[in-house]
Biopython code that builds the backbone (N, CA, C, O; Angstrom):
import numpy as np
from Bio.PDB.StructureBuilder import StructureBuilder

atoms = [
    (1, "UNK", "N", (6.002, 13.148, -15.294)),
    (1, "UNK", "CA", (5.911, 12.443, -14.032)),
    (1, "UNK", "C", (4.727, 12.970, -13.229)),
    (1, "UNK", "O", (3.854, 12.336, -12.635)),
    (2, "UNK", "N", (4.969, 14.728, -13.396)),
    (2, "UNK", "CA", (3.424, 15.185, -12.438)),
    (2, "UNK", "C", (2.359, 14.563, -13.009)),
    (2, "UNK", "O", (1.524, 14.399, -12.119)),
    (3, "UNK", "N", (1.936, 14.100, -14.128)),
    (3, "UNK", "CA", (0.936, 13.336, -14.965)),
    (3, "UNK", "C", (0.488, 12.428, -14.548)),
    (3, "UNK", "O", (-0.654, 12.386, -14.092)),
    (4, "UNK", "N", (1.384, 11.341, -14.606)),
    (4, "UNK", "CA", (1.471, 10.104, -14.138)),
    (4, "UNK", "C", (1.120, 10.581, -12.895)),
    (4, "UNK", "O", (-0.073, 10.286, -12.835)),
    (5, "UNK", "N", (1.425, 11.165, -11.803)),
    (5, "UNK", "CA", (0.773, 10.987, -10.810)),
    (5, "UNK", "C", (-0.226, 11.289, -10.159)),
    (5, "UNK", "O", (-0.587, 10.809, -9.085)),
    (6, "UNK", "N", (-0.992, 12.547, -11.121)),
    (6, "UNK", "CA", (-2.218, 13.174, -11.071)),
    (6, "UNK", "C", (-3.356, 12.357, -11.496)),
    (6, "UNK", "O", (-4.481, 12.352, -10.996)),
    (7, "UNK", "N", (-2.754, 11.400, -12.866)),
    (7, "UNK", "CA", (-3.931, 9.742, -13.002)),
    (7, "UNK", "C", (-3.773, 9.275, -12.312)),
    (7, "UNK", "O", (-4.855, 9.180, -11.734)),
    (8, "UNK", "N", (-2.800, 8.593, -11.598)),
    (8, "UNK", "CA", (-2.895, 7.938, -10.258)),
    (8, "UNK", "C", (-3.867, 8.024, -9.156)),
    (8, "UNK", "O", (-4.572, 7.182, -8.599)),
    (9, "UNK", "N", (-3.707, 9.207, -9.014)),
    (9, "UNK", "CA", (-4.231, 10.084, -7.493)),
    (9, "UNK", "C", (-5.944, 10.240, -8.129)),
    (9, "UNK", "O", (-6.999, 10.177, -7.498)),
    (10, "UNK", "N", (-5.741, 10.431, -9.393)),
    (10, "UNK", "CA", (-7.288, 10.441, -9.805)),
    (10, "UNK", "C", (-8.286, 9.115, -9.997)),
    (10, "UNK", "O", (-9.496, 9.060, -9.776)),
    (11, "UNK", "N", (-7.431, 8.107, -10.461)),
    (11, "UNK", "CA", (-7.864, 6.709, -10.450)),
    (11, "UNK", "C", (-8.191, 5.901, -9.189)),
    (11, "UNK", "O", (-8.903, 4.901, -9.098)),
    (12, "UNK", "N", (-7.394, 6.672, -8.070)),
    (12, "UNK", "CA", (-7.847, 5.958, -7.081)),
    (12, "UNK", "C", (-8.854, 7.003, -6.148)),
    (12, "UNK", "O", (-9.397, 6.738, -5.075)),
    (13, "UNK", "N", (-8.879, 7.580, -6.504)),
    (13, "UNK", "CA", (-10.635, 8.431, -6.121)),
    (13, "UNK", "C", (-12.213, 8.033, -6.547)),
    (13, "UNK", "O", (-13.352, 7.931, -6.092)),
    (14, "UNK", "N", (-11.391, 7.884, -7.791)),
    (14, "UNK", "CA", (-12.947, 7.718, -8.949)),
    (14, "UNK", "C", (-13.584, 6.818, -9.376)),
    (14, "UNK", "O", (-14.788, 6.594, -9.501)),
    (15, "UNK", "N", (-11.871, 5.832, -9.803)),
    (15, "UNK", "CA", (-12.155, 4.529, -10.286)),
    (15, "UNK", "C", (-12.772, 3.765, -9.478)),
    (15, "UNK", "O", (-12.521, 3.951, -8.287)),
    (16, "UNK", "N", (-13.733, 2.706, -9.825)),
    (16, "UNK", "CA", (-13.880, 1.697, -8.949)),
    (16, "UNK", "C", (-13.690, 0.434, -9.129)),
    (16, "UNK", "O", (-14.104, -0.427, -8.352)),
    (17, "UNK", "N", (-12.979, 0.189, -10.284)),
    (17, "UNK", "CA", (-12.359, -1.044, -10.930)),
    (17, "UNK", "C", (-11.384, -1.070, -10.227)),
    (17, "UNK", "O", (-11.213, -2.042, -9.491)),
    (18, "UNK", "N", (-10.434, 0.032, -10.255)),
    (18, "UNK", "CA", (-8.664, 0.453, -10.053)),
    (18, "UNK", "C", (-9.348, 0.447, -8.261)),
    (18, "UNK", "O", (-8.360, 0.064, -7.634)),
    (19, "UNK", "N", (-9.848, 0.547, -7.802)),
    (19, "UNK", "CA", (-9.722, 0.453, -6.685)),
    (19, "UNK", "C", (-10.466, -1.158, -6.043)),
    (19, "UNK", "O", (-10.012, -1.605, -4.990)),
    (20, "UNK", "N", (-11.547, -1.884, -6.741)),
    (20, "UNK", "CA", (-11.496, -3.235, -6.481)),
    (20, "UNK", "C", (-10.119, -4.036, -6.496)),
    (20, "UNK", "O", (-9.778, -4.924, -5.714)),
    (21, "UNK", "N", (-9.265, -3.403, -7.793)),
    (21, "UNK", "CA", (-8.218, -4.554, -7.804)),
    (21, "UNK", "C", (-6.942, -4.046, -6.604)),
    (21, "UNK", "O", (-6.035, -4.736, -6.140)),
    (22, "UNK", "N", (-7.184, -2.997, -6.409)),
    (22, "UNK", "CA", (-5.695, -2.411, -5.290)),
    (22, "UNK", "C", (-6.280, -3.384, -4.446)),
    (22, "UNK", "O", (-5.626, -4.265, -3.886)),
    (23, "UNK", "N", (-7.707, -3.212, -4.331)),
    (23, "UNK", "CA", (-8.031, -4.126, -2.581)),
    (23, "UNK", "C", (-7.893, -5.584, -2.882)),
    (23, "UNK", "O", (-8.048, -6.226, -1.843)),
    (24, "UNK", "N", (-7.746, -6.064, -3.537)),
    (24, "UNK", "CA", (-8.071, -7.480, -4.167)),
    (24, "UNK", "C", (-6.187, -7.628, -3.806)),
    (24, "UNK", "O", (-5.737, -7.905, -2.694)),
    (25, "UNK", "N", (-5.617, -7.449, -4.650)),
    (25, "UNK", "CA", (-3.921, -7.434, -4.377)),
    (25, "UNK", "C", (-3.145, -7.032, -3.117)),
    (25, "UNK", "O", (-2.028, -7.427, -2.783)),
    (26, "UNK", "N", (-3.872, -6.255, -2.546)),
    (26, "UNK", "CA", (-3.436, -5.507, -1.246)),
    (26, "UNK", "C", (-2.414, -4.370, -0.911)),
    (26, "UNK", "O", (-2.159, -3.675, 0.072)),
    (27, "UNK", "N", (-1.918, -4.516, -2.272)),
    (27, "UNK", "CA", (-0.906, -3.146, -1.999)),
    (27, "UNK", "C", (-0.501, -2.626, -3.393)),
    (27, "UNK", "O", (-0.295, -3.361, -4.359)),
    (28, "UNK", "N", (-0.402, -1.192, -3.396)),
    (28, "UNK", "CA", (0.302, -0.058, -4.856)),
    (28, "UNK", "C", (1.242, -1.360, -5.088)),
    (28, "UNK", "O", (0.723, -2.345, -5.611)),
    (29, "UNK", "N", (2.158, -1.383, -4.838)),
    (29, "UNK", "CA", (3.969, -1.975, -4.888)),
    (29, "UNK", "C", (3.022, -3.379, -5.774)),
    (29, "UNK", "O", (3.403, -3.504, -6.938)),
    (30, "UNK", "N", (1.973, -4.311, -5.379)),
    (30, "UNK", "CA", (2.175, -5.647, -5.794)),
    (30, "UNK", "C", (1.096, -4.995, -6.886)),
    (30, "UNK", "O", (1.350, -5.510, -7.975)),
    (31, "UNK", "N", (0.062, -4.120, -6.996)),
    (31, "UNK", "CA", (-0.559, -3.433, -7.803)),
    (31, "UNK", "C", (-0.194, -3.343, -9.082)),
    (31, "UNK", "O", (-0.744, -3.848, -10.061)),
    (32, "UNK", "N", (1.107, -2.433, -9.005)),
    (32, "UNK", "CA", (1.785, -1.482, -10.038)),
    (32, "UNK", "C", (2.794, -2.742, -10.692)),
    (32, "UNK", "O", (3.166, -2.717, -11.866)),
    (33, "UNK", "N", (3.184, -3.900, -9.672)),
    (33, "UNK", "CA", (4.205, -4.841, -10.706)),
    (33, "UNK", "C", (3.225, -5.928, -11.615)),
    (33, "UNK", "O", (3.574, -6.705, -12.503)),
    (34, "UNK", "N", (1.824, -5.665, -11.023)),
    (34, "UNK", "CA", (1.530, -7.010, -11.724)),
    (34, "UNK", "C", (1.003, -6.412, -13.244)),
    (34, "UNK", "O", (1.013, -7.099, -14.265)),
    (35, "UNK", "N", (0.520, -4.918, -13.175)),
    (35, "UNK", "CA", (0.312, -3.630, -14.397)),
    (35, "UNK", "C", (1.738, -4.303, -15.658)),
    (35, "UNK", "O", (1.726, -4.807, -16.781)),
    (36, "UNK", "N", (2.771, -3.940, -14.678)),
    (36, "UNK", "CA", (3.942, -3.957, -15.469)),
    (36, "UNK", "C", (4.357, -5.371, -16.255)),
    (36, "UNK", "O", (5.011, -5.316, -17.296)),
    (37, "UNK", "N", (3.888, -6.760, -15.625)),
    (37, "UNK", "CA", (4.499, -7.998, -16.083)),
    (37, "UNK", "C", (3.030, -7.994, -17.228)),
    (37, "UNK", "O", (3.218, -8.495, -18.336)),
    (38, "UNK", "N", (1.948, -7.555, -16.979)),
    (38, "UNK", "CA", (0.945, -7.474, -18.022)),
    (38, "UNK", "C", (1.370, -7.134, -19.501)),
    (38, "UNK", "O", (1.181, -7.709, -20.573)),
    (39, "UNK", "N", (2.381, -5.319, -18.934)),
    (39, "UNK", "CA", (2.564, -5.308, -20.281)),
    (39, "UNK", "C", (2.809, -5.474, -20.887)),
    (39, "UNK", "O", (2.452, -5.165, -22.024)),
    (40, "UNK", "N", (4.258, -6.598, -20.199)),
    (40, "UNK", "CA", (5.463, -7.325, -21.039)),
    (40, "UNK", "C", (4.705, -8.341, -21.686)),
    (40, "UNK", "O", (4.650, -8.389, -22.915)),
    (41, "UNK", "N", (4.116, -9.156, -20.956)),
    (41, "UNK", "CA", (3.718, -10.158, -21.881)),
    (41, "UNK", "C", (2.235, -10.329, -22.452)),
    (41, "UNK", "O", (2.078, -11.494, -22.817)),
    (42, "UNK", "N", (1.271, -9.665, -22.618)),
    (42, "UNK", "CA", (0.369, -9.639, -23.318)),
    (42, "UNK", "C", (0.317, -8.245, -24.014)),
    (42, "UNK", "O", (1.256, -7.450, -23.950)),
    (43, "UNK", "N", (-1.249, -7.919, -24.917)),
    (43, "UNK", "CA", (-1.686, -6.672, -25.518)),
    (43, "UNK", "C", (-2.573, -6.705, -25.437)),
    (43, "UNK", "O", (-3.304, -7.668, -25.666)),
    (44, "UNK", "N", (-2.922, -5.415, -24.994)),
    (44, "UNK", "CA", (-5.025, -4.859, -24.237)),
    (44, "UNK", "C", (-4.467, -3.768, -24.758)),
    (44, "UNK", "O", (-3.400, -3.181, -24.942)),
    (45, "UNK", "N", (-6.012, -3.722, -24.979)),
    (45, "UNK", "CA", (-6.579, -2.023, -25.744)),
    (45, "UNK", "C", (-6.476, -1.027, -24.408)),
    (45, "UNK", "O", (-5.812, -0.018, -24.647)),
    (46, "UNK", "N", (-6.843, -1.086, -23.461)),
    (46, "UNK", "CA", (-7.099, 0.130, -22.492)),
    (46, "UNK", "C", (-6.387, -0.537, -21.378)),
    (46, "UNK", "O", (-5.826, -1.631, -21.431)),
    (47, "UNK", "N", (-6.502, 0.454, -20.115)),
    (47, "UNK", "CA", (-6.167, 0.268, -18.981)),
    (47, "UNK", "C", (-7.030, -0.338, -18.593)),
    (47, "UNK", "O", (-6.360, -1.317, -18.263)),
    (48, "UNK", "N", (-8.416, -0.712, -18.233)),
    (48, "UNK", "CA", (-9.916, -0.780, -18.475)),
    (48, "UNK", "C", (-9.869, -2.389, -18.360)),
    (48, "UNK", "O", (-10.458, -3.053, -17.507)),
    (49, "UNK", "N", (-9.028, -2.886, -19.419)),
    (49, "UNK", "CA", (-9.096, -4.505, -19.929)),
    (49, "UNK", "C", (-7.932, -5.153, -19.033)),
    (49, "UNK", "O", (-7.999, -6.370, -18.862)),
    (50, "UNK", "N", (-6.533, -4.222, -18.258)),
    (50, "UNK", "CA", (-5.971, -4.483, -17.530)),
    (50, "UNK", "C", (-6.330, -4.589, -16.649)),
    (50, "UNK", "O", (-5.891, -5.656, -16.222)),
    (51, "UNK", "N", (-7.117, -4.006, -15.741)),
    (51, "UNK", "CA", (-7.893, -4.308, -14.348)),
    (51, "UNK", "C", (-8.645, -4.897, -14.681)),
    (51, "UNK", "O", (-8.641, -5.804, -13.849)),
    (52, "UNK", "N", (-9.782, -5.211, -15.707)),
    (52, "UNK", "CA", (-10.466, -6.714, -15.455)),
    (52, "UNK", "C", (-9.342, -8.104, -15.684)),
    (52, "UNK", "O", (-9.473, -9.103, -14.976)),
    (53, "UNK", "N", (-8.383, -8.026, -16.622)),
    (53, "UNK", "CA", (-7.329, -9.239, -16.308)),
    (53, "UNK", "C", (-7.184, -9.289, -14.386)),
    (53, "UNK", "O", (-7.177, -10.246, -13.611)),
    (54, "UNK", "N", (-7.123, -8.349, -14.239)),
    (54, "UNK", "CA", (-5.988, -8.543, -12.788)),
    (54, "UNK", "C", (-7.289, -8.910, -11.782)),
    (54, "UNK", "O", (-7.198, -9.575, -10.751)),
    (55, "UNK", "N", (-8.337, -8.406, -12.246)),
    (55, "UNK", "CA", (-9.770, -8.547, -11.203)),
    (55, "UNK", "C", (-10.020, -9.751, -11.090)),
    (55, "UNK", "O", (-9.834, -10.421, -10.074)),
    (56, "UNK", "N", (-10.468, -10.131, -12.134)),
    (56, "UNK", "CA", (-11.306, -11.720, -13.002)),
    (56, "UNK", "C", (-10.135, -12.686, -13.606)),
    (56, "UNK", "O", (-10.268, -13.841, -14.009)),
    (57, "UNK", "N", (-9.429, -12.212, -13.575)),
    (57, "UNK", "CA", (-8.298, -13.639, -13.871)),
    (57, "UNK", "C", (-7.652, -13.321, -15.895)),
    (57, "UNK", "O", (-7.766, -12.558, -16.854)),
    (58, "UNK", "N", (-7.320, -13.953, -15.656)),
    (58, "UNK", "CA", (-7.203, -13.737, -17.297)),
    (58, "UNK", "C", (-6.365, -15.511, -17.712)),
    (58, "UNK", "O", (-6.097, -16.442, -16.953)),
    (59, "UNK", "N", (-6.185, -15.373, -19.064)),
    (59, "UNK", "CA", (-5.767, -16.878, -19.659)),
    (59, "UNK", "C", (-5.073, -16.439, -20.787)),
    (59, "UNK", "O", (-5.441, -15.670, -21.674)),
    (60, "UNK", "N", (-3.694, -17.212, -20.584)),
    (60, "UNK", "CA", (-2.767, -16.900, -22.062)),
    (60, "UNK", "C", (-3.392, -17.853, -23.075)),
    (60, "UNK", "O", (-3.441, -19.041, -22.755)),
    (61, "UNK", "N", (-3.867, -17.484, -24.240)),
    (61, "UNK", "CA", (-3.719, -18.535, -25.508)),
    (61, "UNK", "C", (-2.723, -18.359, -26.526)),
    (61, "UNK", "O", (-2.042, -17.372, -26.804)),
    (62, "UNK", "N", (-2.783, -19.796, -27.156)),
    (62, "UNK", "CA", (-1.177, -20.104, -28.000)),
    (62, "UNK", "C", (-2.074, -20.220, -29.140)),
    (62, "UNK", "O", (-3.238, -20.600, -29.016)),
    (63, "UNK", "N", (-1.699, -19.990, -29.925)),
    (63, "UNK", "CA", (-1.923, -20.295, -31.502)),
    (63, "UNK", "C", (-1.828, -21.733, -31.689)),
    (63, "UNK", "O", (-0.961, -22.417, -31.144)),
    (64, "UNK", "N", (-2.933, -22.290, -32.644)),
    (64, "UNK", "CA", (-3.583, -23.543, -32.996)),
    (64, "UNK", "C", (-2.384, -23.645, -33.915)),
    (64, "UNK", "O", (-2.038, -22.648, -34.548)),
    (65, "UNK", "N", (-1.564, -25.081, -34.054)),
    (65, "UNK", "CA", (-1.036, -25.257, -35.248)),
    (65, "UNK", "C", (-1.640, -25.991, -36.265)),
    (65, "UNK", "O", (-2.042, -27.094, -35.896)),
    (66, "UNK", "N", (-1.865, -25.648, -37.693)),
    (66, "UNK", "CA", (-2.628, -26.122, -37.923)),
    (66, "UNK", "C", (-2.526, -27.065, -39.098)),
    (66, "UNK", "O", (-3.402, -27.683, -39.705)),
    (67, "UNK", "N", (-0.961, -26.995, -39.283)),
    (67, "UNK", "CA", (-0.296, -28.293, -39.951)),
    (67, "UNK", "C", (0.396, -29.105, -39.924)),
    (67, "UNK", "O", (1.083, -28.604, -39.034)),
    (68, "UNK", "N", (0.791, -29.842, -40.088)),
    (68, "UNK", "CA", (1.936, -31.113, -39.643)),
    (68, "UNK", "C", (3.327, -30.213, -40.165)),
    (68, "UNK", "O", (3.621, -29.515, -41.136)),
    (69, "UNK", "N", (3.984, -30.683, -38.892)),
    (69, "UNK", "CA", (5.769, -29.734, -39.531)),
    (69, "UNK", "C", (5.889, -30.674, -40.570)),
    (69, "UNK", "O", (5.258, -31.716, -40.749)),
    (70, "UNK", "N", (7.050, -30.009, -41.422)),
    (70, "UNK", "CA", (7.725, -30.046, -43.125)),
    (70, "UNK", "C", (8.532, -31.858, -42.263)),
    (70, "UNK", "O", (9.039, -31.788, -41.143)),
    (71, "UNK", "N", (8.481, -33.141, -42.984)),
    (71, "UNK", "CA", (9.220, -33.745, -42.925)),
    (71, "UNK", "C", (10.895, -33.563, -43.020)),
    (71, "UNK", "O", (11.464, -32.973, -43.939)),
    (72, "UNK", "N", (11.384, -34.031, -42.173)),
    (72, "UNK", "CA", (12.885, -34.167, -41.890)),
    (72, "UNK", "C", (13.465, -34.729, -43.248)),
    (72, "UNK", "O", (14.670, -34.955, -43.357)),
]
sb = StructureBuilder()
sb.init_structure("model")
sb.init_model(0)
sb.init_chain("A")
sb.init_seg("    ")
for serial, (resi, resn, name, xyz) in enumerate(atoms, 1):
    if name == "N":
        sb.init_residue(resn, " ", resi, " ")
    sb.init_atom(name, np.array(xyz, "f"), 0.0, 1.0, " ", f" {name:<3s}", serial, name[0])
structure = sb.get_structure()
């Protein structure tokens, strides 16, 4: 937990991504839930690719189908 909150406290010193998007959202609380619904439903390599989703927007894609379903 001291961890977690020593990146915290360090990310918002240093970073300047992590701190465009706090100001962009307006608050830790709406910050830290929109981190969390990220993780549930997508996969990014870094934290890095999470603040540009949350900065710049991001877009779900679905998989192309790319055959006709099996006849009934």
């Amino acid at each position: 937990m001291m961890l977690a909150f020593l990146v915290d406290q360090a990310q918002q010193l240093a970073c300047q991504l992590f701190q465009a998007v706090w100001k962009k959202l307006g608050s830790k609380r709406s910050l830290w839930e929109k981190i969390k619904y990220l993780f549930y439903g997508f996969k990014f390599d870094s934290m890095e690719n999470i603040f540009r989703a949350l900065l710049y927007g991001f877009e779900r894609k679905y998989p192309d189908i790319l055959e006709d379903p099996p006849p009934s």
